[in-house]
C-alpha positions in Angstrom: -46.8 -13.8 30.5 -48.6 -15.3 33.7 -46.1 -17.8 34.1 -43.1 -14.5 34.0 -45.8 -13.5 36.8 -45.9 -16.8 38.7 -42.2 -17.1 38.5 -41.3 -13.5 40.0 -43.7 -14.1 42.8 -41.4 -17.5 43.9 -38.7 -15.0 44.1 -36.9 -16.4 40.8 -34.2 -14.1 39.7 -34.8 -12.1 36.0 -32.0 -14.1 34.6 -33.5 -17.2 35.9 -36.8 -16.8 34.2 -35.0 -15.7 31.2 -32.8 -18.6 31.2 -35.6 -21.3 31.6 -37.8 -19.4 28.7 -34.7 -19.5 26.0 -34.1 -23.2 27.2 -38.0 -24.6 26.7 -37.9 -22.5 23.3 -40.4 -19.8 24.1 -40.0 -16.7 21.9 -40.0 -13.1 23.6 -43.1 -10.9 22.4 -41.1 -10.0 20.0 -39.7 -12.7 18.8 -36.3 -12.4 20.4 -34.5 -14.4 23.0 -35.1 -13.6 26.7 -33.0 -11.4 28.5 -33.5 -10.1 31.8 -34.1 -6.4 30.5 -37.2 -8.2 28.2 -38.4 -10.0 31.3 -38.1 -6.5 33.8 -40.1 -4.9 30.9 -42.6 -7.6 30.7 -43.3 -7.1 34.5 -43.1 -3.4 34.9 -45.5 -2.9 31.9 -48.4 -1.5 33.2 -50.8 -2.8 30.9 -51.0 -6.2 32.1 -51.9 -4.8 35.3 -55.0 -3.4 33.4 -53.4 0.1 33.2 -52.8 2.5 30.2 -50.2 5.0 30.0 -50.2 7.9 28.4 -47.2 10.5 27.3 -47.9 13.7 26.6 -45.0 16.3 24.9 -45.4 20.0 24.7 -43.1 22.7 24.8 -40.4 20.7 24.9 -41.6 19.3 28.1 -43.0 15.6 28.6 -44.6 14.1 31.1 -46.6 10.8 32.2 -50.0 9.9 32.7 -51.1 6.8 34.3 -54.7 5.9 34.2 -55.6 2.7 36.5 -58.4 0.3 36.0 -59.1 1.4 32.0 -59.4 -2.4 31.3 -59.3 -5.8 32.5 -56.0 -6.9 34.0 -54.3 -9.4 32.0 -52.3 -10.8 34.6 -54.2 -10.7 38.5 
């Protein structure tokens, strides 16, 4: 994950990345090949940023919570 990080930073495109990690044989978290919707998740997920999100449903109405700093970040 720090290298999808490290990569983004150097301005690399998503289908770039995505490209490179299918071509040295590194599975998605999943599993899965790399595509550039799997590498846009990886960075906008706010957990590796040391976040946790929370969704809460009522009434038919939903809405999110984001709660900064709950752990360590996992990528600086």
């Amino acid at each position: 994950m720090q290298r999808i990080f490290r990569e983004r930073r150097r301005k690399r495109t998503l289908r770039s990345i995505a490209d490179d990690l299918n071509r040295e044989g590194i599975p998605s978290p999943g599993g899965a090949t790399w595509h550039p919707f799997r590498v846009s998740y990886v960075l906008d997920n706010p957990k590796y940023r040391g976040a946790i999100e929370y969704l809460f449903r009522w009434s038919g109405l939903e809405t999110h919570v984001l709660q900064p700093d709950a752990h360590e970040a996992i990528i600086s």
